[in-house]
Structures are given as structure tokens and as C-alpha cells.
GULO-218372 format. One record per residue: z, x negated, y negated of N, C-alpha, C in turn; residue in one letter. Coordinates in steps of 0.2 Angstrom, whole numbers, padded with zeros to 4 digits, always signed. Each point is the difference from the previous one (the first is absolute). Layout:
# GULO-218372
ZXYZXYZXYA;...
END
This chain:
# GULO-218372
-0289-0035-0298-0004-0002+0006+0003+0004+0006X;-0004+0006+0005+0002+0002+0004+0004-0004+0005X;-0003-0005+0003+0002-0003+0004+0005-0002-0001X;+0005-0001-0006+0006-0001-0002+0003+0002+0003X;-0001+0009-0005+0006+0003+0007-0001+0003+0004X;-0006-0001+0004+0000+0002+0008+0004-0007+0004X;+0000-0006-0003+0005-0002+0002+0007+0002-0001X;+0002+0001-0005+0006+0001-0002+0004+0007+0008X;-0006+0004-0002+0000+0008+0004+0002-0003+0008X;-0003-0004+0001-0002-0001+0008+0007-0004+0004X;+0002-0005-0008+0006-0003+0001+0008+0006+0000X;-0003+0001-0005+0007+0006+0001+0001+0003+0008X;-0007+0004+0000+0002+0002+0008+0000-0003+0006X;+0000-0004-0001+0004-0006+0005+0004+0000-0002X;+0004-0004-0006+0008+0003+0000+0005+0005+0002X;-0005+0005-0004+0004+0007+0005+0001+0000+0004X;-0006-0002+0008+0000-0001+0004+0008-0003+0004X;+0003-0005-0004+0003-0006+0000+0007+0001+0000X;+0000+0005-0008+0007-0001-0003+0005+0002+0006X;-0001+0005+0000+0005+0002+0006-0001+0000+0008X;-0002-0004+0002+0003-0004+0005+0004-0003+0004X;+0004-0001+0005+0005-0004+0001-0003-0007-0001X;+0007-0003-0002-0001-0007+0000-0005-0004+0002X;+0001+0002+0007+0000-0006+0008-0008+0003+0000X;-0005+0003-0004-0005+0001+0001-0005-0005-0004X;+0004-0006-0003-0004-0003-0006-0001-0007+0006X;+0003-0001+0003-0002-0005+0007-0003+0002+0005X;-0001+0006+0000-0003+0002+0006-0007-0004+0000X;-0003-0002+0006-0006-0001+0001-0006+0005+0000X;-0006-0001-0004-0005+0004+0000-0006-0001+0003X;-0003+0004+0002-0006-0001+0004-0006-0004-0002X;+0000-0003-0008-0003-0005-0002+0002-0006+0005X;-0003-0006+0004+0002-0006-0002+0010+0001+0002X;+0001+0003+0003+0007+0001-0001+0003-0003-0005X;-0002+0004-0006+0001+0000-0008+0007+0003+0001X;+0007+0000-0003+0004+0004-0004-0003+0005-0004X;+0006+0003-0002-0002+0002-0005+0003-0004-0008X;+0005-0003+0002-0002-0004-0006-0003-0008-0001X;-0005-0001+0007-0002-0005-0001-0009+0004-0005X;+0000+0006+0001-0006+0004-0004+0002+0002-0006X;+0003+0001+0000+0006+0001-0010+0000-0006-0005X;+0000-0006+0006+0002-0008-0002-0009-0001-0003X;-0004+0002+0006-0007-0002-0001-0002+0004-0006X;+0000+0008-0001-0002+0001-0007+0003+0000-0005X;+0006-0003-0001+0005-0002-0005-0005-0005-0001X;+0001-0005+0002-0003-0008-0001-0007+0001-0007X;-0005+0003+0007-0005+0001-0003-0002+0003-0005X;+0003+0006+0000+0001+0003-0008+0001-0004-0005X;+0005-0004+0003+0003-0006-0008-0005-0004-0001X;-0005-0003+0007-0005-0005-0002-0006+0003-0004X;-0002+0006+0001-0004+0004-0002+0002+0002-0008X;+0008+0001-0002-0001+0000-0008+0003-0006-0003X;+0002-0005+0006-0003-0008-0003-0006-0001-0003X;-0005+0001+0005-0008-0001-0002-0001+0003-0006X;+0003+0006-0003-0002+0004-0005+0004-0004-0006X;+0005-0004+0000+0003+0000-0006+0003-0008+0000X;+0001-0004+0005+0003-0007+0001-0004-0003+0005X;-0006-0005-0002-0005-0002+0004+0004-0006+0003X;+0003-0004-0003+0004-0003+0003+0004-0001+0005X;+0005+0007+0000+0005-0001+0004-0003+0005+0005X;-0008+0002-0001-0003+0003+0008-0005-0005+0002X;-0001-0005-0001-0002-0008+0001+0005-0004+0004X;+0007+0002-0001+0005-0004+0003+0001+0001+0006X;-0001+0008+0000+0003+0004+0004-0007+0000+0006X;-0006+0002-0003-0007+0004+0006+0000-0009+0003X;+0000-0005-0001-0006-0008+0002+0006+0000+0007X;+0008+0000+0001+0005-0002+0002-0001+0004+0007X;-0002+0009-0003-0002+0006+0007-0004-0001+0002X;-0006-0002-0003-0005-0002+0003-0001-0006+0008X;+0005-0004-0003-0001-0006+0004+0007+0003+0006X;+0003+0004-0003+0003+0001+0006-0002+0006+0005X;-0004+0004-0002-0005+0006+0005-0003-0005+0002X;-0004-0007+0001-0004-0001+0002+0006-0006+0005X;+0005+0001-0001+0005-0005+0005+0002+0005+0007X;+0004+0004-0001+0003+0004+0002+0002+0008-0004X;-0006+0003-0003+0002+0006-0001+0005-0001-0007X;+0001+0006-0002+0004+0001-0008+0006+0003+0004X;+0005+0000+0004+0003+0005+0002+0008-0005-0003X;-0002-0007+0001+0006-0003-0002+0001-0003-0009X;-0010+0000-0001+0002-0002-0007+0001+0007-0002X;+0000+0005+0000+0000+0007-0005+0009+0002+0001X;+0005-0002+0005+0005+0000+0001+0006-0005-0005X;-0005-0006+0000+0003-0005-0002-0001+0003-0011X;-0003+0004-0001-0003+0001-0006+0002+0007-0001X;+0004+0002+0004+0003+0009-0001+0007+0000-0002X;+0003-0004-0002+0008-0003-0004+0002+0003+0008X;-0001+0000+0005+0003+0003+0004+0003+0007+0001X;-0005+0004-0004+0002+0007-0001+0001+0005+0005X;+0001+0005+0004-0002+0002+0006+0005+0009-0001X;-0002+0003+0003+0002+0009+0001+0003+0002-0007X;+0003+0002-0005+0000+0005-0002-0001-0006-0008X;+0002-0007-0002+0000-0003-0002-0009+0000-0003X;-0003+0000+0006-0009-0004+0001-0002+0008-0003X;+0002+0004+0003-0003+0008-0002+0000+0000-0008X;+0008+0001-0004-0001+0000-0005-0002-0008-0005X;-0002-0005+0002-0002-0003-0003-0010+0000+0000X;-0001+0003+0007-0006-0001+0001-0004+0006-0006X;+0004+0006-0002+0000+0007-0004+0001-0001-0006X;+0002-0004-0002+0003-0002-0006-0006-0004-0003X;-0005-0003+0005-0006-0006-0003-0004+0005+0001X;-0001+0004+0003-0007+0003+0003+0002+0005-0008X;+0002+0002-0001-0001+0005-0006-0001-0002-0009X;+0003-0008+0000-0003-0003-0007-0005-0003+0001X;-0003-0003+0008-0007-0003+0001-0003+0005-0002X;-0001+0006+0003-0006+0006-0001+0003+0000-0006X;+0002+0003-0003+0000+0002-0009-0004-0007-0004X;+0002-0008+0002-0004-0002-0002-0008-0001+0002X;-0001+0001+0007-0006+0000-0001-0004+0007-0001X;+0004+0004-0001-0004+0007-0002-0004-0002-0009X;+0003-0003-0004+0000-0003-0006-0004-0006+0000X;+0000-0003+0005-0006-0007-0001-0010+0003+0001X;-0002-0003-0002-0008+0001+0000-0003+0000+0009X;-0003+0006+0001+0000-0002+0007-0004-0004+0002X;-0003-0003-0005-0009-0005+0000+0002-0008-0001X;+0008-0001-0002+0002-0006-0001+0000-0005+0008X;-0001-0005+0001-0002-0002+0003+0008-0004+0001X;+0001-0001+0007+0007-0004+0002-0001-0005+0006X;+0004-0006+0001+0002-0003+0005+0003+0004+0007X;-0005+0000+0005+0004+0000+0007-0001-0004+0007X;+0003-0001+0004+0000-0004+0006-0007-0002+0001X;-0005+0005+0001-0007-0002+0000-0004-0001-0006X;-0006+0003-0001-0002+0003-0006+0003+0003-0005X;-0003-0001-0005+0004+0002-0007-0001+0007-0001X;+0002+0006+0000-0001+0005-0001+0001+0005-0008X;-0002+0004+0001+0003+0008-0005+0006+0003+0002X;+0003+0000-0007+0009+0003-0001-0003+0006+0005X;-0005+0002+0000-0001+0009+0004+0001-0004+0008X;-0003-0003+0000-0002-0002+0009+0008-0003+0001X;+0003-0005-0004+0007-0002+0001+0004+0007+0004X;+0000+0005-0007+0006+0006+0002-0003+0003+0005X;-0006+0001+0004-0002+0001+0002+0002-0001+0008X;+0000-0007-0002+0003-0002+0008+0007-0003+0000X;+0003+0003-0004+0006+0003+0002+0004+0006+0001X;-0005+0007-0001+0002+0005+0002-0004-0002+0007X;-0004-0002+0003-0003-0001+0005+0004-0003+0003X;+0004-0005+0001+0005-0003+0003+0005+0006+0002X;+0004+0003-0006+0007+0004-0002-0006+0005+0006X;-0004+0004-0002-0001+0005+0006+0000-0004+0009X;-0003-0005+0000-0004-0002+0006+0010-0003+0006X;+0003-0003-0003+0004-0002+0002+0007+0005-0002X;-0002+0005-0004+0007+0006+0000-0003+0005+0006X;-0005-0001+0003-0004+0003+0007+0007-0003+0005X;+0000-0005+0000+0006+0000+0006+0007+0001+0001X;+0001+0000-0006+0007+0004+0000-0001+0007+0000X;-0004+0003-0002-0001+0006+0002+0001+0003+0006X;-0007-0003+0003+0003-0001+0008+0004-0003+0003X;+0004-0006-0002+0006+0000+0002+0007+0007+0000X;-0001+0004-0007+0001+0006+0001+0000+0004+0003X;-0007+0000+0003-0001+0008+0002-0004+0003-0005X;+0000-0001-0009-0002+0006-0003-0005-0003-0003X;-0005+0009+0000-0006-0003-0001+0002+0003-0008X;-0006-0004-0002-0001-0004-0008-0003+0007-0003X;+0003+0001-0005-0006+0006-0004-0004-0003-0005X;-0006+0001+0002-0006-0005-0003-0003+0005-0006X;-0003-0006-0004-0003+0003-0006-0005-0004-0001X;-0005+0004-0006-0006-0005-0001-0001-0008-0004X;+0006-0001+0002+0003-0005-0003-0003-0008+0003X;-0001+0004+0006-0003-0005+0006-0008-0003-0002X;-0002+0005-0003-0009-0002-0004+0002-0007-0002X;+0003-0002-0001+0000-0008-0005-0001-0004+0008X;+0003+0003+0005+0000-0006+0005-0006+0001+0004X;-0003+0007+0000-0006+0000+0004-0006-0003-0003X;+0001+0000-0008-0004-0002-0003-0001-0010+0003X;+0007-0001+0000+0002-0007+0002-0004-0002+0004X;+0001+0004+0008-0003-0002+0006-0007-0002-0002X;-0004+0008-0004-0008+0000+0001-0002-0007-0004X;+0004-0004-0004-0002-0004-0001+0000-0008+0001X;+0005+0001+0005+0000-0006+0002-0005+0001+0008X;-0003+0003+0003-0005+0003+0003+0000-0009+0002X;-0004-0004-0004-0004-0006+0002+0006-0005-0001X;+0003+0001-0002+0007-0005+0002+0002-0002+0005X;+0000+0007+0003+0004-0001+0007-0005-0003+0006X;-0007+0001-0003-0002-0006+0003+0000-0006-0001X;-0002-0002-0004+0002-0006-0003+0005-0003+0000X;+0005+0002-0001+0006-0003+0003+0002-0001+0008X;-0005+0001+0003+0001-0001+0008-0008-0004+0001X;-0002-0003-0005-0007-0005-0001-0005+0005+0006X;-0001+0005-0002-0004+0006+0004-0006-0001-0005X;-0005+0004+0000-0007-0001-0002+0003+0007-0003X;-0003+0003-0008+0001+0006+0000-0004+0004-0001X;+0000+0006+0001-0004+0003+0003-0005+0005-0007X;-0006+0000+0001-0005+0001-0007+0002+0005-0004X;+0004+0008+0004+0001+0005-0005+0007+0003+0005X;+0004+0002-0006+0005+0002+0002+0000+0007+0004X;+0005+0003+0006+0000+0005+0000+0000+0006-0003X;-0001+0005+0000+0001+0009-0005+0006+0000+0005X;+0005+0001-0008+0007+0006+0001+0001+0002-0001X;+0004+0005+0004-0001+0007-0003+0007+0003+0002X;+0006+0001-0004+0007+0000-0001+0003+0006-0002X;+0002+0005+0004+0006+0005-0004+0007-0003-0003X;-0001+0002-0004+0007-0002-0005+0006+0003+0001X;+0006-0001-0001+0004+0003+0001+0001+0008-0003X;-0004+0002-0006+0001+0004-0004-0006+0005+0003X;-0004-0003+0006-0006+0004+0002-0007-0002-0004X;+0001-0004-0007-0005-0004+0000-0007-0005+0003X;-0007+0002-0001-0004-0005+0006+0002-0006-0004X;+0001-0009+0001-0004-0005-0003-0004-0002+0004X;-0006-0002-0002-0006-0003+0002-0001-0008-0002X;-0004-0004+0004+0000-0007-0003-0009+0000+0004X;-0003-0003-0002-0006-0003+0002-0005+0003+0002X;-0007+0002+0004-0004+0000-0001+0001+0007+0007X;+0000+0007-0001+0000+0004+0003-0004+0002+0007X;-0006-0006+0001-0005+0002+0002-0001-0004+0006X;+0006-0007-0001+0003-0004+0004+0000+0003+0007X;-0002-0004+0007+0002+0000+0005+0008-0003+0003X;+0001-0004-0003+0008-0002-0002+0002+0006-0005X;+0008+0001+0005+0003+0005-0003+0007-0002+0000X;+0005+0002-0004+0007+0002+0002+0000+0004-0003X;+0004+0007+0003+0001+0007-0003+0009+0002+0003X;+0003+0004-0004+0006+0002+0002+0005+0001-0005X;+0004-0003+0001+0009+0002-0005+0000-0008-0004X;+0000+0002-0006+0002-0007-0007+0006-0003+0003X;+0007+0001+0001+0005-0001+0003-0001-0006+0008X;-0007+0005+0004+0001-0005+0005-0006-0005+0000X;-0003+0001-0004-0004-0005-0003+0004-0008-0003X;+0004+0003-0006+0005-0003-0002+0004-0005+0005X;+0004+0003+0004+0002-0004+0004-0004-0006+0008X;-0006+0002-0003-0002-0003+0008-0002-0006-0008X;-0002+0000-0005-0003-0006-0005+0006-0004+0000X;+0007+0003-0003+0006-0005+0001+0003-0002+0008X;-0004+0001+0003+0003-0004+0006+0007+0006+0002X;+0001+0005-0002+0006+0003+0002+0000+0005+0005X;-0008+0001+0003+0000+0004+0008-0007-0003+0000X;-0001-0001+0007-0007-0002+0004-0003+0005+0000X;-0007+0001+0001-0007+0003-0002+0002+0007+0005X;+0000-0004+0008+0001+0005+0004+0005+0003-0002X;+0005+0001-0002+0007+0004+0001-0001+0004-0006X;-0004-0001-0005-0003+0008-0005-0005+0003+0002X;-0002+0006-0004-0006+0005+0004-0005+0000-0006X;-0002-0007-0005-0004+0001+0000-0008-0002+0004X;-0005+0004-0004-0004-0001+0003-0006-0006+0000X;-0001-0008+0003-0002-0002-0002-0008+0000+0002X;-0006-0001-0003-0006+0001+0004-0003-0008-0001X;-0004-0002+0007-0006-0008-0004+0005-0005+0002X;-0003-0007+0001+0003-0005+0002+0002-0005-0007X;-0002+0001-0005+0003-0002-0007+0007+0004+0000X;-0002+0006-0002+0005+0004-0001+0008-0001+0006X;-0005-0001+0006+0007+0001+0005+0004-0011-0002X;-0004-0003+0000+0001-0006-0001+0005+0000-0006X;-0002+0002-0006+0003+0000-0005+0010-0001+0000X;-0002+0008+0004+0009+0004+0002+0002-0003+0004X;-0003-0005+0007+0004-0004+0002+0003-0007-0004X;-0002-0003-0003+0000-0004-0004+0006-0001-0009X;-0002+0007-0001+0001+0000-0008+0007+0000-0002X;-0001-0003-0005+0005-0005-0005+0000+0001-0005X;+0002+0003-0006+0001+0002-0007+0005-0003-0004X;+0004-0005+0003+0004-0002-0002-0004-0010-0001X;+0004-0003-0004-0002-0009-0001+0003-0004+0006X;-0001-0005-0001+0003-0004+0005-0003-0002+0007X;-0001-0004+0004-0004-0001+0006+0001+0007+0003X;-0005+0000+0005-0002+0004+0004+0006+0002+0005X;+0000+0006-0001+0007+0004+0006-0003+0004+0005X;+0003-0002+0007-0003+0007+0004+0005+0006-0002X;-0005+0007+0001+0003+0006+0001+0007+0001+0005X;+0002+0002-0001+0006+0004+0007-0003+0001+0004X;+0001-0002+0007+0000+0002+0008-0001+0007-0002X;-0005+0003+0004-0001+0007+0004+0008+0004+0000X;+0004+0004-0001+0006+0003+0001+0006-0003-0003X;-0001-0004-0005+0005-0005+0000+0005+0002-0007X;-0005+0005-0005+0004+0002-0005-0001+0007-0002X;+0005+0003-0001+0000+0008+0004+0010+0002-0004X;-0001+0005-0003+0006+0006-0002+0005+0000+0005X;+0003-0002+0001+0007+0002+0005+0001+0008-0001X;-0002+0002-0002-0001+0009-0001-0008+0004-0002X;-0003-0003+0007-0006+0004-0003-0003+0003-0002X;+0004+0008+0002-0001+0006+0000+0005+0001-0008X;
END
């Protein structure tokens, strides 16, 4: 299953990104949320394991999903995902979190991608699962990057999460009890490799056109609509980008106008 190792690929380079770094870089704060950076290590570790909990031990990802639930809806996950990370943290949390992510992907490259799993919301496909987990591993390795300064060498890799976006389209209304809207916008996406992707109905007066990449990031919440140059056309389509959510879980606002940005732009 490709999606396996585009996790696997997207995870490594983030480590790279990581290994050699100072220490005192694993606490820094990041532009998420005033996330660390190992409080992001902490969050895709977790997930990951609940992800090939749901593939392999329904039980002890029943134990684990009913307890985060009910603490997202108290106060956020930031103290139960801490309380459930053995207290891992900087060089520790790296090579534990690297050491899952590479026999998770190896298992689910091997499972059916049509089998169906338990998750936090609906039940989904082992594909959709790994799915959004390299969409998390990319969406939130976005701020340590810019925490960095370096910009990411992107690959087509990212199709699996544009695909993500275009299809949670009516989610992201619906999860803001929005009325959704009769017909999706036409997108129309350069790929990292120069590739067009296209999604929907070409003829569409809604439009988004521009960079896969920044498409990508405006669906994960990881830059606001203004602050990329795509091109959005129509009060659907513009509605959509202000709004969109490709991820589960209640409704989240976007980032403030200017608020997340490369500490090395250029």
C-alpha cells in the first residue's frame, strides 16, 4: 500500500530534519498552539500507536480512544497525551517515536487497504487510517520546519492529503452545522513534480487553482487562506478555504492572518 510508505518516507524526513539538532531545540515552542516540539513528536507517537491499535488490538484502542475523547471535550488532549507518552521527550521521544512509525508502516503496507477499523469517529479504511496519518506526520512536521527556518523538499507524496482535503469538502461544513453547499468547487493543483491534479467539475464558477503544497496546508489548518497564493474564485469556493478541515474532531479555526510563517522565508 503506497500510503504505507509515504508514511514511512514523510516520517523519516522529519527525523532527519531532527536528528541533528541541539538538544534544547526539543522544548522549544512552535508556532502551532505554542506546541514544542516534543509536545508534536508526543502527539504523532500516541496517534500512530492508536492507529495500529485499531489495526491489530481493538481492545486496548477502546481503552485508550473513549478516556481522549472525553478529555478533548474537557480541556483539550495536551495533558491526557502527556500523561500516556511514558514521559518520553528530546532525543528519547525521537527515537522511540522512529522506531514505531517504521514497523507501523511495514504493517500496514501488508494489511488490506479495504479492511475496515475502529477510530475516534467513524469507522473507517486501513487506506483512510494511514492516510491520516501521514497527513498529520506532514501537517504538524510543517511547524517544526518553520520553526527551523528550512524549507521542506516536497514530493508527490502529498496527493494522498490533497485527495484528503477534496473530500472532506462537505465536512467542513458540517462539522460547523453549516448548510452544505450543492456542488463542490473545480481544483486545479500543480504538483510538486509539475503535475496538473484536478478534482470536480471543470466548468464550475467556483474555483481553487494554484500549488498542491499550498492547497495542502491551508485544508490542514497549517497556514490561512490569505497568507498562500492560491487562486481562489466564487463564494463556495472562497467559503470553503476559509473554513476547511480535513482532519476529525470538532470544528477548529484556521490560524490568524500572519500568525504561521518560516522563520526563514526566503
Amino acid at each position: 500500500m503506497q500510503e504505507a510508505i509515504d508514511l514511512r518516507d514523510e516520517s523519516d524526513a522529519l527525523y532527519q530534519l531532527l536528528e541533528p539538532v541541539d538538544d534544547s531545540i526539543f522544548a522549544t515552542e512552535t508556532l502551532f498552539k505554542g506546541w514544542t516540539v516534543n509536545d508534536i513528536l508526543t502527539h504523532l507517537h500516541l496517534w500512530n500507536w492508536a492507529a495500529d491499535a485499531a489495526l491489530n488490538d481493538d481492545v486496548a484502542f477502546q481503552a485508550f480512544v473513549e478516556p481522549a475523547a472525553k478529555a478533548a471535550k474537557r480541556h483539550g488532549l495536551r495533558d491526557f497525551e502527556n500523561q500516556h507518552s511514558a514521559h518520553l521527550s528530546g532525543r528519547d521521544l525521537l527515537s522511540a517515536w522512529r522506531e514505531a512509525y517504521i514497523s507501523i508502516a511495514e504493517r500496514f503496507a501488508l494489511t488490506d487497504p479495504k479492511r475496515r477499523v475502529k477510530w475516534a469517529g467513524p469507522d473507517m479504511s486501513v487506506r483512510s487510517s494511514v492516510t491520516a496519518r501521514l497527513m498529520e506526520t506532514w501537517s504538524h512536521g510543517q511547524a517544526i520546519y518553520d520553526l527551523l527556518g528550512v524549507r521542506r523538499e516536497e514530493t508527490d507524496r502529498i496527493k494522498s492529503i490533497a485527495v484528503l482535503g477534496i473530500l472532506t469538502f462537505g465536512w467542513s461544513f458540517k462539522n460547523r452545522n453549516l448548510e452544505i453547499p450543492d456542488a463542490p468547487p473545480y481544483v486545479r493543483l500543480t504538483a510538486p513534480s509539475g503535475d496538473i491534479w484536478e478534482w470536480n467539475d471543470a466548468g464550475s464558477e467556483d474555483r481553487i487553482e494554484g500549488l498542491a503544497v499550498e492547497f495542502c496546508q491551508v485544508v490542514t489548518q497549517s497556514r490561512n487562506i490569505s497568507d498562500v497564493n492560491l487562486h481562489v474564485t466564487g463564494s463556495t469556493a472562497q467559503h470553503w478555504m476559509e473554513i476547511a478541515q480535513c482532519f476529525a474532531g470538532p470544528c477548529e479555526d484556521p490560524p490568524k492572518p500572519g500568525t504561521r510563517f518560516s522563520a526563514n522565508p526566503g
